[in-house]
Residue frames as a rotation matrix with the C-alpha (Angstrom) as fourth column:
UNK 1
0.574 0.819 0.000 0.00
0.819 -0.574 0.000 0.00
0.000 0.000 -1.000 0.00
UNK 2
0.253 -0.382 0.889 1.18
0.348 -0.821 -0.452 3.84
0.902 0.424 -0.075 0.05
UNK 3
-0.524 -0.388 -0.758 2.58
0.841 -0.376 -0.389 5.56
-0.134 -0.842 0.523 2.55
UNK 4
0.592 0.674 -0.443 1.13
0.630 -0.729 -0.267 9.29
-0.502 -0.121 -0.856 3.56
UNK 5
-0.380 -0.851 -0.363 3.98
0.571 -0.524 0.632 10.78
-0.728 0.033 0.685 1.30
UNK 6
0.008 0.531 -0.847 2.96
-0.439 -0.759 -0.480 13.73
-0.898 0.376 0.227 -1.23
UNK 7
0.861 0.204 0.465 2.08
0.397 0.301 -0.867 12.11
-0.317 0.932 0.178 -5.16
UNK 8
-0.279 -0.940 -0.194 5.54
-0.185 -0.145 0.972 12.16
-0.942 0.307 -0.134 -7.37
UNK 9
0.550 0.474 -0.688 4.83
-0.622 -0.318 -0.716 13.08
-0.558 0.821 0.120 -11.09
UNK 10
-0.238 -0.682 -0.692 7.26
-0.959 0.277 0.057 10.44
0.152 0.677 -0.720 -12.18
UNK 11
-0.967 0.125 0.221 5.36
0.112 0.991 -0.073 7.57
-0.228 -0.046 -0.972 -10.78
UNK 12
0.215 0.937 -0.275 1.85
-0.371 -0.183 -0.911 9.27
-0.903 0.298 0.308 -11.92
UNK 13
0.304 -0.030 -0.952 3.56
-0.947 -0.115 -0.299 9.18
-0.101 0.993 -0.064 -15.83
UNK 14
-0.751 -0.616 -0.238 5.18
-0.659 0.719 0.220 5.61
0.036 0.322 -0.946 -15.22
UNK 15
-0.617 0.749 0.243 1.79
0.233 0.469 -0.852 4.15
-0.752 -0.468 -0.464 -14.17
UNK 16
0.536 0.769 -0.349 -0.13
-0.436 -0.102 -0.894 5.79
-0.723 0.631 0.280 -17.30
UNK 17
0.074 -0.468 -0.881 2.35
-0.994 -0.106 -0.027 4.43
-0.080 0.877 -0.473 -19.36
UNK 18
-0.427 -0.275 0.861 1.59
-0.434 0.898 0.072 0.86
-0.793 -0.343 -0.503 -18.59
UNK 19
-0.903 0.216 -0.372 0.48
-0.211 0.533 0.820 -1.47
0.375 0.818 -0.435 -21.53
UNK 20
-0.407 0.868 0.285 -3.73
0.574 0.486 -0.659 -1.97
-0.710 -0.105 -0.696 -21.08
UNK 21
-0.287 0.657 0.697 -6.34
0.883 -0.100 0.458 -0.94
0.371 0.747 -0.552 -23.55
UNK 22
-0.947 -0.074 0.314 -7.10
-0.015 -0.962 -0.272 2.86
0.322 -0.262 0.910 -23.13
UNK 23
0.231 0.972 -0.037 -10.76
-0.138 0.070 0.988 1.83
0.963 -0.223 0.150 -22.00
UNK 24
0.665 -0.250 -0.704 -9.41
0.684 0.582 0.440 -0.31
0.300 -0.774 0.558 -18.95
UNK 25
-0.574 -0.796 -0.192 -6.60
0.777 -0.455 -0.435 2.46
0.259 -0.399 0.880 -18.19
UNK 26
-0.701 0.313 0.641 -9.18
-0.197 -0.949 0.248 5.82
0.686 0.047 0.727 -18.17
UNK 27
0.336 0.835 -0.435 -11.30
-0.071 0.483 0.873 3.71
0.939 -0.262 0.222 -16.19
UNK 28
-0.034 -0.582 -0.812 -8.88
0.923 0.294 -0.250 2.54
0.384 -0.758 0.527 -13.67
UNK 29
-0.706 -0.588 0.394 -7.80
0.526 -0.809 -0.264 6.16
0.474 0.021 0.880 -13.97
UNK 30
0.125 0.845 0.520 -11.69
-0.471 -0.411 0.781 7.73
0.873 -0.342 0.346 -12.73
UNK 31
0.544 0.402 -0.737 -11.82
0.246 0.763 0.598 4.98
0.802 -0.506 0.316 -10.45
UNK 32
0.260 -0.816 -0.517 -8.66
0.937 0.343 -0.071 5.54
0.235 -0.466 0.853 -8.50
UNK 33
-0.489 -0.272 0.829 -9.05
0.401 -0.914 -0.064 9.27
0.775 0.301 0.556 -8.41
UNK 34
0.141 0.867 0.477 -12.50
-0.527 -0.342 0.778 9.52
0.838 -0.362 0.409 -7.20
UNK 35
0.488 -0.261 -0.833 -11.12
0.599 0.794 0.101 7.04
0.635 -0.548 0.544 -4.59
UNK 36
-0.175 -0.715 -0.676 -8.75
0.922 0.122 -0.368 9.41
0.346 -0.688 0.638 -3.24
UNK 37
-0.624 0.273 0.732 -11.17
-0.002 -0.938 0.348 12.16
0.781 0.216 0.586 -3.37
UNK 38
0.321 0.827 -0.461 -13.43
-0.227 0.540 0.811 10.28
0.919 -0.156 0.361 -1.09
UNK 39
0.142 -0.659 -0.738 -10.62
0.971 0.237 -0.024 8.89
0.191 -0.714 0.674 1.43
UNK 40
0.907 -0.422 0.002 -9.15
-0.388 -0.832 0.396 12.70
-0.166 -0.360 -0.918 1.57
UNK 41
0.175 -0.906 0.385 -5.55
0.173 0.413 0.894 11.11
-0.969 -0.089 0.229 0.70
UNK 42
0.186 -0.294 -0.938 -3.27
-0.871 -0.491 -0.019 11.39
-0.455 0.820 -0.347 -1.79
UNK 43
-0.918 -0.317 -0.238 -2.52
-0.390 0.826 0.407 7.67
0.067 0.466 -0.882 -2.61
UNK 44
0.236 0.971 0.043 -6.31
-0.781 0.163 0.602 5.38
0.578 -0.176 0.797 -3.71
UNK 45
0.091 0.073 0.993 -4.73
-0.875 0.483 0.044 2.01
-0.476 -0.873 0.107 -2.37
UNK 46
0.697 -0.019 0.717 -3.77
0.522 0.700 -0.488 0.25
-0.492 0.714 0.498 -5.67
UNK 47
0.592 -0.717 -0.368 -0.55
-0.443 -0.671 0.595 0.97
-0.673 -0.189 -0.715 -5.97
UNK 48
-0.596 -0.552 0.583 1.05
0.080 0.681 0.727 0.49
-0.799 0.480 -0.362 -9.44
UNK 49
0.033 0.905 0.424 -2.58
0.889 0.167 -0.426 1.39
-0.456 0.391 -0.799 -11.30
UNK 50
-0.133 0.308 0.942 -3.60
0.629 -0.708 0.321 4.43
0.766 0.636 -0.100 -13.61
UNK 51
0.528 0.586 0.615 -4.70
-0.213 -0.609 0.764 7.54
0.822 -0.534 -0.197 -11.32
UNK 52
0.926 -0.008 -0.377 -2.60
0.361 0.312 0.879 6.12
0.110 -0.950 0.292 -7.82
């Protein structure tokens, strides 16, 4: 899982750049947002995904 550390823009871009179908990534990507919008946090808990 994440730690409480602040979001790093080089693991945001290495994580969109993963091989999946751009359906299944933009998804992931909502999902995992709206996750940490909810929580109040900067990391959703799926660490390694689109949006975390």
């Amino acid at each position: 899982m994440c730690s409480n550390r602040k979001p790093d823009l080089k693991e945001f871009l290495d994580n969109l750049k993963k091989p999946m179908p751009f359906p299944l990534k933009a998804r992931l990507y909502l999902r995992n947002n709206l996750l940490k919008i909810k929580n109040l946090q900067s990391c959703c808990g799926n660490h390694g995904e689109p949006g975390c």
